[in-house]
C-alpha positions as CSV (number, residue, x, y, z in Angstrom):
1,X,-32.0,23.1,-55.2
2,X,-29.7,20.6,-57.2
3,X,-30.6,17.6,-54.9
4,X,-34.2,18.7,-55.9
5,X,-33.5,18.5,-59.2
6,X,-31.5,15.4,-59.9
7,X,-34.0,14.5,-57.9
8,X,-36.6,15.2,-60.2
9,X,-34.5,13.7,-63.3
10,X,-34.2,10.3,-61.2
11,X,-37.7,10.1,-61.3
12,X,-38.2,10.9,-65.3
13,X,-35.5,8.0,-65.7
14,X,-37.5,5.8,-63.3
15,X,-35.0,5.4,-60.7
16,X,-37.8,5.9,-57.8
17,X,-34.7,4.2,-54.8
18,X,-32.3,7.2,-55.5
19,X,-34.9,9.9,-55.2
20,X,-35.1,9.9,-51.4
21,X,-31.6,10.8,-50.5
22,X,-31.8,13.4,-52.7
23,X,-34.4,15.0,-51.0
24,X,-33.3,14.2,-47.4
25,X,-30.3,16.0,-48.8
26,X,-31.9,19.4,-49.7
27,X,-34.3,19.0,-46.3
28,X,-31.5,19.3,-44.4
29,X,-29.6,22.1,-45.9
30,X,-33.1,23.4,-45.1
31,X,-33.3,22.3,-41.4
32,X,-29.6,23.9,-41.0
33,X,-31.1,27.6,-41.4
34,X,-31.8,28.8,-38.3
35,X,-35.7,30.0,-37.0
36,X,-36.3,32.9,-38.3
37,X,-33.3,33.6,-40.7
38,X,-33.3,33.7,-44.3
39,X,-31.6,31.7,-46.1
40,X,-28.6,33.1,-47.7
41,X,-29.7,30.8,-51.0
42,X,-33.2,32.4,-51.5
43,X,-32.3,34.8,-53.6
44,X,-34.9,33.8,-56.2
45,X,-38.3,33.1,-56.5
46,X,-37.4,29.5,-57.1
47,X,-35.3,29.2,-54.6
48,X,-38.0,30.5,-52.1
49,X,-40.6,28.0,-52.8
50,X,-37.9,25.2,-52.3
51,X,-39.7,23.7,-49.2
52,X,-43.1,23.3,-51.1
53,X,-41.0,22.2,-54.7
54,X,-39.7,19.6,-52.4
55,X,-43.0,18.4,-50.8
56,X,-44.7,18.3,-54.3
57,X,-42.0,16.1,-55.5
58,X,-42.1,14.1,-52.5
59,X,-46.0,13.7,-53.8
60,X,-44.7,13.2,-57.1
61,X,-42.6,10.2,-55.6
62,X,-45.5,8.8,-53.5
63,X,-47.6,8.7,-56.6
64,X,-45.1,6.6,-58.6
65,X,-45.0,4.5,-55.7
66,X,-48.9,4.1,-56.3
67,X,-49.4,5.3,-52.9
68,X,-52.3,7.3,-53.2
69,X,-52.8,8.5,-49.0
70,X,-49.0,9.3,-49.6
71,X,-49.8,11.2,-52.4
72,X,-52.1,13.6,-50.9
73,X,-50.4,14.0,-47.5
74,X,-47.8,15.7,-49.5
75,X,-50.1,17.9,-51.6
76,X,-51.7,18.9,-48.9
77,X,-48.1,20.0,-47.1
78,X,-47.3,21.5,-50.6
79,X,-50.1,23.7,-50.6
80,X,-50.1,24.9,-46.7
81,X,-46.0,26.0,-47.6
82,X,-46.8,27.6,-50.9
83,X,-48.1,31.6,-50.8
84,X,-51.1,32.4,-52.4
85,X,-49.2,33.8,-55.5
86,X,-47.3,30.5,-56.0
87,X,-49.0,29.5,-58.4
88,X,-47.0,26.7,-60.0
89,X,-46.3,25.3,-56.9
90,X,-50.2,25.5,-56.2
91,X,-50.8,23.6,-59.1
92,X,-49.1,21.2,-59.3
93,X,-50.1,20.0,-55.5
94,X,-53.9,20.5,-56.4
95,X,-52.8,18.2,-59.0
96,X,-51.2,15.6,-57.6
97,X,-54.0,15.5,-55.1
98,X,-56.7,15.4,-57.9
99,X,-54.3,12.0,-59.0
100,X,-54.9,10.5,-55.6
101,X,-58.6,11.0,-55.1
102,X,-58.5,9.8,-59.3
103,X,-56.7,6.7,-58.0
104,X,-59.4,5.9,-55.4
105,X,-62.0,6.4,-57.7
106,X,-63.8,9.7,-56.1
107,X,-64.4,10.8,-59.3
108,X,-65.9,14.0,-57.6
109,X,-63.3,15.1,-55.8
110,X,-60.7,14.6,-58.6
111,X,-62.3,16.7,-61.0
112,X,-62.6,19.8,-58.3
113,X,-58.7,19.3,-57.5
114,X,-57.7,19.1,-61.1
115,X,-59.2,21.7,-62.5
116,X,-58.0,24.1,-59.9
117,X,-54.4,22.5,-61.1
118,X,-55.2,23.5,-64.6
119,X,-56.2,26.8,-63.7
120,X,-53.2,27.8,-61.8
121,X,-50.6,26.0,-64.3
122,X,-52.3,28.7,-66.8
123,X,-51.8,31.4,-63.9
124,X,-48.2,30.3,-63.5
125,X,-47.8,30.6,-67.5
126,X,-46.8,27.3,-67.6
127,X,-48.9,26.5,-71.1
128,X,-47.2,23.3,-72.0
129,X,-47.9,21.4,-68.3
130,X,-51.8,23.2,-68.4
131,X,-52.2,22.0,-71.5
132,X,-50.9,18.6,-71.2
133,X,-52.5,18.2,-67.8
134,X,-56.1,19.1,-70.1
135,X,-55.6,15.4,-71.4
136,X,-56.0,14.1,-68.0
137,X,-59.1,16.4,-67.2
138,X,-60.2,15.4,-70.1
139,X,-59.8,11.5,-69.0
140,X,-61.4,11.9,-65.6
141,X,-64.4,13.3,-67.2
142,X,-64.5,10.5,-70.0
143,X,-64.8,8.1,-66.9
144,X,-67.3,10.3,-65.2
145,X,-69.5,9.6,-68.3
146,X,-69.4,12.5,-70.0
147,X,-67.0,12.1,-72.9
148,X,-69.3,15.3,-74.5
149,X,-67.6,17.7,-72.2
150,X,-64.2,15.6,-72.8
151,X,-64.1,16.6,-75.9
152,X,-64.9,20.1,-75.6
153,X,-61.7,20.1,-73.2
154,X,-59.8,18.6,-75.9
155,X,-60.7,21.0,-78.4
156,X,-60.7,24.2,-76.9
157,X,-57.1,23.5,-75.8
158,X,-55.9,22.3,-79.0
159,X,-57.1,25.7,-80.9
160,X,-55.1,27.9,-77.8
161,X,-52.0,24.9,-78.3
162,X,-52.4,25.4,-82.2
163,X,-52.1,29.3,-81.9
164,X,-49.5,29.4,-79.5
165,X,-47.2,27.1,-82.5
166,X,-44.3,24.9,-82.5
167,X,-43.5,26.2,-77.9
168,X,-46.4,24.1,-77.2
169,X,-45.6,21.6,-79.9
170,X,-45.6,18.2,-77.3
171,X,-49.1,19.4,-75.8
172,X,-50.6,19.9,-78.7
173,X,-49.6,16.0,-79.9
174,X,-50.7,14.9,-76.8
175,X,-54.3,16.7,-77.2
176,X,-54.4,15.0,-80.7
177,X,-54.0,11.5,-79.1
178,X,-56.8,12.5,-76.5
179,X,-59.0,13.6,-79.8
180,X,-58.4,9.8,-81.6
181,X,-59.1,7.9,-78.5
182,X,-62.4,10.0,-78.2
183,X,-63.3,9.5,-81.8
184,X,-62.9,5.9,-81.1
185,X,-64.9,6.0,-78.8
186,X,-68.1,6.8,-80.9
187,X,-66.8,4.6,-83.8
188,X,-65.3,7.1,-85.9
189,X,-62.0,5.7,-87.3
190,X,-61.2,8.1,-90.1
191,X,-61.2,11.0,-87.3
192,X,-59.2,8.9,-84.7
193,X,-57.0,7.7,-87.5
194,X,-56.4,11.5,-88.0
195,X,-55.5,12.8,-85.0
196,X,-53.1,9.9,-84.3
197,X,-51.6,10.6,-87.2
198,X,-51.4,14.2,-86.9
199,X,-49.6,13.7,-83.9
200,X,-47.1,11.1,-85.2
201,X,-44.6,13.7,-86.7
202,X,-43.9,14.9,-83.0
203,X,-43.5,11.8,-81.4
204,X,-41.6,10.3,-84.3
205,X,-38.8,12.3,-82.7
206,X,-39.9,13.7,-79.1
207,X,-37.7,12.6,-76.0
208,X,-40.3,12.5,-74.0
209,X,-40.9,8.8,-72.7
210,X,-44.3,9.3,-71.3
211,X,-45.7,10.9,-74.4
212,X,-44.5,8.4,-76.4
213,X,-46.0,5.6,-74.3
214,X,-49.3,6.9,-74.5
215,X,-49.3,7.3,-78.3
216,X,-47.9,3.8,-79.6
217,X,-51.2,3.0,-76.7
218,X,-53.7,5.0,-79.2
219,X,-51.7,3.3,-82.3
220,X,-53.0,-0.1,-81.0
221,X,-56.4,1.1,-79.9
222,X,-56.8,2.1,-83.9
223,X,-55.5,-0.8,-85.1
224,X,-57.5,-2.7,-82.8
225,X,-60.5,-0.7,-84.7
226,X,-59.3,-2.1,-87.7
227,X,-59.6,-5.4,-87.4
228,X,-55.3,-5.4,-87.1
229,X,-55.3,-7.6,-84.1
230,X,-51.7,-8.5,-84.5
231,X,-50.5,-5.4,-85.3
232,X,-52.0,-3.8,-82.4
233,X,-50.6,-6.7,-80.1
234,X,-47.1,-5.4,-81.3
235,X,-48.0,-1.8,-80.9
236,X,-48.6,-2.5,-77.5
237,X,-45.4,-4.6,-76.9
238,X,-43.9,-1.4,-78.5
239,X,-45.6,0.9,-75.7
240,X,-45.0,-1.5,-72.8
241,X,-40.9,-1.1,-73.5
242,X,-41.2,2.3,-73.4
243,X,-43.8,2.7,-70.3
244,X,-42.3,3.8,-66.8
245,X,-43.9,4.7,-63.4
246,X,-45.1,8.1,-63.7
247,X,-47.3,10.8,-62.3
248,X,-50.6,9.2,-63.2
249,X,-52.7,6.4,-61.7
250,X,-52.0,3.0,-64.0
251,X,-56.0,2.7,-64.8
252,X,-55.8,0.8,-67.8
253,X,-52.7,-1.7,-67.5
254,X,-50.9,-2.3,-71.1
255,X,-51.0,-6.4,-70.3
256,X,-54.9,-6.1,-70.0
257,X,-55.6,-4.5,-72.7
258,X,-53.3,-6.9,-74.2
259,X,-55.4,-10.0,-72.9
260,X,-58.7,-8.1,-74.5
261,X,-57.3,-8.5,-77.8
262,X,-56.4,-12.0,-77.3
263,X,-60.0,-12.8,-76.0
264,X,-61.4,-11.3,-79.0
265,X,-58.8,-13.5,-81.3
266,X,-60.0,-16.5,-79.1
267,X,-56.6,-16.8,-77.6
268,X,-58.1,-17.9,-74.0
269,X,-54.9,-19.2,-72.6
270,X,-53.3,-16.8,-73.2
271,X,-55.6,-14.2,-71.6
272,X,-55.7,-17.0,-68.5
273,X,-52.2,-16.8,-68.4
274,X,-52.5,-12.9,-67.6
275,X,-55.1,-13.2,-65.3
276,X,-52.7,-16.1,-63.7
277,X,-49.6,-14.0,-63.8
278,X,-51.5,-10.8,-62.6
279,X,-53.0,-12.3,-59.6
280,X,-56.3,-11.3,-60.4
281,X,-59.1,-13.0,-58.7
282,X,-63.0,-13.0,-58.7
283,X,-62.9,-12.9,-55.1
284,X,-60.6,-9.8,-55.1
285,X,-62.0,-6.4,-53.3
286,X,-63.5,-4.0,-55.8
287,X,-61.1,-0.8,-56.4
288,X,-60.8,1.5,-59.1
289,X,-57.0,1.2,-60.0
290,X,-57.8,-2.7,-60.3
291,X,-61.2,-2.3,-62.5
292,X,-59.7,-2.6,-65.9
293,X,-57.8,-5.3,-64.9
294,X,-61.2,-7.1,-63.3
295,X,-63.4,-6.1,-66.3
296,X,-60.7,-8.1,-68.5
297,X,-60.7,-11.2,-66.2
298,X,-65.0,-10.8,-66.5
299,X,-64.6,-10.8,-70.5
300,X,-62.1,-14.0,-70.1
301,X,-64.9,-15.6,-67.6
302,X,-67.3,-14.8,-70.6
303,X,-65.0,-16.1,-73.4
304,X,-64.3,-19.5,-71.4
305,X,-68.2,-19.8,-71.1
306,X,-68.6,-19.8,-74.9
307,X,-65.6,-22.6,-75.3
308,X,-67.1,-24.5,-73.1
309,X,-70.9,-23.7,-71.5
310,X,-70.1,-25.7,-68.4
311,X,-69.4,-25.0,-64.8
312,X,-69.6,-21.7,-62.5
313,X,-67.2,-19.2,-64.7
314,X,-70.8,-16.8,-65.6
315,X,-72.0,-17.0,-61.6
316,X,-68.9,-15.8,-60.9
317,X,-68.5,-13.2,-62.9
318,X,-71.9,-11.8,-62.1
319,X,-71.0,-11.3,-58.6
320,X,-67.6,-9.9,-59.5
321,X,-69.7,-7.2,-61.4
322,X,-72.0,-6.4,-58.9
323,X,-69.5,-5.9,-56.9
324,X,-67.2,-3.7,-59.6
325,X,-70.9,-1.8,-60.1
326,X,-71.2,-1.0,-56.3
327,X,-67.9,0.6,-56.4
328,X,-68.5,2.6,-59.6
329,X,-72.1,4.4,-58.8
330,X,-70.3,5.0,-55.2
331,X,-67.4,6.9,-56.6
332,X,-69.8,8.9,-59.6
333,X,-68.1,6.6,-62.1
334,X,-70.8,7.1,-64.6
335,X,-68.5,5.5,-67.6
336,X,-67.5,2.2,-65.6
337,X,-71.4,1.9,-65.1
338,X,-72.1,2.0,-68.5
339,X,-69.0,-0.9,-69.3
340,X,-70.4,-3.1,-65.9
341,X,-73.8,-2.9,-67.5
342,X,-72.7,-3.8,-71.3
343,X,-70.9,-7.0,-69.6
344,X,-73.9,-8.0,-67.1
345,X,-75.7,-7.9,-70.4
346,X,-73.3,-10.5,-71.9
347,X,-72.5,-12.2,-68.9
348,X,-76.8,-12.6,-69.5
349,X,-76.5,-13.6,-72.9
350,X,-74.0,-16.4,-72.3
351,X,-76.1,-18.2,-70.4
352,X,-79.1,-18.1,-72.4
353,X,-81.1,-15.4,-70.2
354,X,-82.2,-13.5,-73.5
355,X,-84.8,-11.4,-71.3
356,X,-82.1,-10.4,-69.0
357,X,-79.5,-9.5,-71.3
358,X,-81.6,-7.2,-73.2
359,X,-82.6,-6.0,-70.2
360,X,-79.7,-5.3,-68.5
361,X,-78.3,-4.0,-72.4
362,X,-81.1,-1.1,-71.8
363,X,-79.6,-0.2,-68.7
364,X,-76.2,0.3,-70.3
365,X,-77.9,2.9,-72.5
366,X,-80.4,4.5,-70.5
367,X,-77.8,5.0,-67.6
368,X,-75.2,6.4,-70.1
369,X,-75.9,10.4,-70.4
370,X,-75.0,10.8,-73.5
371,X,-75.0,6.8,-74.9
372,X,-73.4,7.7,-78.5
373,X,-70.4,8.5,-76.7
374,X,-69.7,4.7,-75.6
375,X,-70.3,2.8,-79.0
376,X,-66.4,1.9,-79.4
377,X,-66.7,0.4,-75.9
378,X,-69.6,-1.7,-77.7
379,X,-68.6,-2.8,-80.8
380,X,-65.1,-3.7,-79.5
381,X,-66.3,-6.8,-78.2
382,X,-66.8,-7.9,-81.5
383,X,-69.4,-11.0,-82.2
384,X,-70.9,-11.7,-78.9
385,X,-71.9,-7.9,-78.9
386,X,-72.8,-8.8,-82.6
387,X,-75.3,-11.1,-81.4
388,X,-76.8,-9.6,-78.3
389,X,-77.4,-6.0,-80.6
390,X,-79.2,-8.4,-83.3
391,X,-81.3,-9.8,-80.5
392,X,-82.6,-6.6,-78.9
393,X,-82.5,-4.2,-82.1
394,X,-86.2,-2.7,-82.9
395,X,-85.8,-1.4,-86.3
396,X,-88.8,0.8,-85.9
397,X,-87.4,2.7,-83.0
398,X,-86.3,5.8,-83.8
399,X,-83.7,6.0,-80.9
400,X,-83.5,2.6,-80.9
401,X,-79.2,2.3,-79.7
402,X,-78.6,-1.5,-80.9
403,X,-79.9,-0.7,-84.4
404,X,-78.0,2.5,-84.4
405,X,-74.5,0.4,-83.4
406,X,-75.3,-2.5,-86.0
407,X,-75.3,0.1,-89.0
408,X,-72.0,1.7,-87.5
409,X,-70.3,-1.9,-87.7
410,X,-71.8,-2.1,-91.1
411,X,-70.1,0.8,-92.1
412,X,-66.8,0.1,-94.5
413,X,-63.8,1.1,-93.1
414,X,-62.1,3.7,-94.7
415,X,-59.7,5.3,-93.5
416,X,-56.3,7.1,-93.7
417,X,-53.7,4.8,-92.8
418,X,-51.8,5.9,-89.3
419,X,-47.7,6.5,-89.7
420,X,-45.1,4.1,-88.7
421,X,-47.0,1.1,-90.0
422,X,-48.1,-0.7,-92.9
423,X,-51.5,-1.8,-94.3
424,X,-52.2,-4.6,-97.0
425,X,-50.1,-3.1,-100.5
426,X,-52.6,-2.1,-103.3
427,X,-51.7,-0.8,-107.1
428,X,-52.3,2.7,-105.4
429,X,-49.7,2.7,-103.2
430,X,-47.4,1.7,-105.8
431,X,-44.4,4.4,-106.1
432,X,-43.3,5.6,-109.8
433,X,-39.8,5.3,-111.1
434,X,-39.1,9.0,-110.8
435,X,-40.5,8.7,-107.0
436,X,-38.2,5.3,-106.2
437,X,-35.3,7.6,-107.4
438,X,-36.3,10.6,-105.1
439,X,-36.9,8.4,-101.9
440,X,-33.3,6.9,-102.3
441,X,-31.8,10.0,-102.2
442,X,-33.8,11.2,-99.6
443,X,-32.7,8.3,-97.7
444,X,-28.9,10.2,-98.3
445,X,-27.2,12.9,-96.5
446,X,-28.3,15.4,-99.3
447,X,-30.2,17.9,-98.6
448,X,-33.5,19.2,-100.4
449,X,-32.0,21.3,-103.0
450,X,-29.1,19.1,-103.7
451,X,-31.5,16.3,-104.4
452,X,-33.3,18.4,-106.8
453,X,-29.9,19.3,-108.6
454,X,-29.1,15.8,-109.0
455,X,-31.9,14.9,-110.6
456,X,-32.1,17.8,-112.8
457,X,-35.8,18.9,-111.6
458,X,-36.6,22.4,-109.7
459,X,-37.3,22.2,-106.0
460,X,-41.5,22.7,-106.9
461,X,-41.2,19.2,-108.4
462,X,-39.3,17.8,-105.8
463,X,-41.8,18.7,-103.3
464,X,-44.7,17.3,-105.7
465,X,-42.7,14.5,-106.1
466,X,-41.9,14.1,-101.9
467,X,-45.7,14.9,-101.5
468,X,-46.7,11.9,-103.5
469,X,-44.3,10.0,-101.8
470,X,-45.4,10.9,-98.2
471,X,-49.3,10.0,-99.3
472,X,-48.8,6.6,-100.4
473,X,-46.3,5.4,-97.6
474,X,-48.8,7.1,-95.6
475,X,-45.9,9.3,-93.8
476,X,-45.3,12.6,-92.8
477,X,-41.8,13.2,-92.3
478,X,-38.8,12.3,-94.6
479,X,-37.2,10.5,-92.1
480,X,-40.6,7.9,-91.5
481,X,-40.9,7.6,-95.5
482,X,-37.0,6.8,-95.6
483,X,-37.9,3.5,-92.7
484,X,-41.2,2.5,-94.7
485,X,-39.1,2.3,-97.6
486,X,-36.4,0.5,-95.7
487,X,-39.0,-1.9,-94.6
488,X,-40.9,-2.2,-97.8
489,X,-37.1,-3.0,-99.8
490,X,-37.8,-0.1,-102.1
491,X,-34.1,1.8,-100.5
């Protein structure tokens, strides 16, 4: 059970190469029992469902690998050694199996296989892992094109994470960071700016690489929102550091999403110099776990177009999409349809087909089931979308979508700034004398009371006085306000 589990830790640390002995270790400790005989270790329930703790890892493994038929060879041996009562082996097999089929893009059978992993992580009582493995329901159904039923997931788990209190603590942050990227998603940045910041007084501190990863990801994503298009460059430099192989499918690759900001800077080279780097190709076989990557190289082939309207660089991205299209309705990819649609339209526009591109604009809509849902994917690309939504906008449609997304980008940004970094100074974010005083003795090994003592003020007006602090440094732990005040030279 130890070579199991240094096993298991190898992996967390991303050491994938000293996995496998450990596991040929415990296999044949197993091997050395003879037929029949019960093993003098399996005493415990653990120690019983060793043989199917080891094949799920050895899924686990595959699917760091990125080996996908791997993967679900040993899920399936998982679930063939584990009893029908087992349910935490169960589930986590089904799960690792809903990964694989995710990976291929069977959108279908992922979401049958995950949910019965959900549903047997909350048989196990494992709460944290059901909850946590929600988010990546949650995901599957955002690309299935129904980010309504998404965010009902989300929800519903976050008010059983936020009853259960601070023993579910990291699930609940990570449902939080779901919620924001959601809310981007139909152009509400107050709500995503929320959620990500609700969840920043957890990760501020939490171990837990993954987790972390994934919320610098949706600190970028709302800067990106902003306009911030350098800050969220560094956000994602910030994730990319902290990013190892892991349990799920890489679907959207930090240095693409990295090359979508640069396109939308106008920063060309350096998005070819991805693509270059990458190895990604126009000529390349469609495939889900490469789609992101491909729909980026499509929005470069669009972006060189506008620089210079000569050559094949549109043609060729057409057939790409057809292609990346093909794939999607094949695998019930409802959500990549609605992207391959907006970016046929574009790819339309570019070259002057106006009839086409509003065409192939209301197919992006019509196709998408519930079309609000999508208008972050929209506005993100920024002018060119600009321009096509001007083109085909009806103003006296009631329903008319591109009128609907024009007002959204219209809309003033306000919003609450996200912790752990820094938006333009104004006279309201200005700290009093009295609150300069209390942030430098917070940055100090004194404690709350002592504080309060040496400034000759009672703990209520400390905490007023910490309050205000927190608000205008846009924090939410002393420990954040004591760095923004670091950074800022107010300490």
């Amino acid at each position: 059970m130890l070579s199991v589990f240094f096993g298991f830790m190898l992996m967390v640390s991303g050491d994938l190469h000293g996995v496998e002995s450990r596991f040929e270790d415990a296999e044949r400790a197993l091997a050395g029992v003879p037929s029949g005989a019960v093993a003098p270790w399996a005493v415990t329930e653990e120690l019983r469902t060793l043989p199917a703790t080891i094949a799920v890892y050895r899924a686990s493994l595959a699917q760091a690998r990125g080996d996908a038929a791997g993967t679900s060879e040993h899920a399936r041996h998982a679930l063939a050694l584990a009893g029908p009562g087992d349910h935490l082996a169960r589930g986590a097999a089904a799960g690792f199996l809903g990964l694989a089929a995710w990976a291929k893009g069977e959108l279908s059978s992922a979401l049958d296989s995950f949910t019965q992993a959900v549903a047997s992580l909350h048989a196990s009582g494992n709460l944290v892992d059901a909850l946590g493995s929600t988010v990546v329901l949650a995901d599957m159904w955002l690309v299935a094109g129904r980010p309504g039923r998404a965010r009902r997931l989300y929800q519903d788990a976050l008010r059983l994470a936020e009853s259960e209190g601070a023993s579910v603590a990291r699930a609940a942050a990570e449902l939080q960071v779901g919620l924001g990227g959601l809310d981007l998603e139909v152009g509400d940045l107050d709500a995503a700016t929320r959620h990500v910041t609700s969840a920043g007084e957890f990760f501020e501190r939490a171990p837990m690489t993954e987790s972390r990863y994934r919320w610098f990801v949706a600190r970028a994503m709302t800067a990106r929102a902003e306009g911030n298009l350098d800050q969220a460059i560094s956000l994602l430099g910030q994730a990319e550091r902290l990013y190892l192989p892991g349990f799920f499918p890489e679907v959207q690759p930090i240095g693409a999403m990295r090359a979508r900001i640069w396109i939308v800077q106008g920063k060309t080279s350096e998005a070819a110099g991805w693509a270059e780097a990458r190895g990604v190709s126009v000529t390349d076989e469609a495939s889900y776990l490469s789609e992101f990557d491909h729909l980026t190289l499509v929005r470069l082939l669009i972006a060189q177009h506008r620089e210079h309207p000569v050559g094949s660089a549109p043609r060729q991205a057409d057939r790409l999409l057809a292609r990346l299209l093909e794939s999607a309705e094949t695998g019930g990819r409802a959500g990549s349809v609605v992207e391959i649609r907006m970016l046929q339209a574009l790819c339309q526009a570019v070259q002057g087909h106006r009839e086409q591109a509003r065409g192939m604009l209301g197919l992006a809509f019509s196709e998408a089931s519930e079309p609000g849902g999508y208008a972050g994917l929209f506005l993100a690309e920024g002018t060119p979308m600009m321009e096509l939504l001007r083109d085909a906008a009806d103003p006296g449609v009631a329903e008319d979508h591109p009128q609907r997304l024009l007002t959204l980008a219209s809309r003033p940004k306000e919003h609450v700034p996200v912790q752990g970094y820094r938006l333009a100074s104004s006279a309201e974010e200005k700290l009093s004398g009295r609150e300069l005083q209390v942030l430098r003795l917070l940055d100090s090994e004194l404690s709350g009371p002592e504080i309060a003592q040496a400034l000759f003020i009672s703990p209520n007006t400390l905490r007023t006085h910490t309050k205000h602090i927190f608000a205008k440094l846009a924090v939410t732990t002393r420990r954040a306000a004591v760095r923004q005040g670091r950074d800022r030279g107010l300490t």
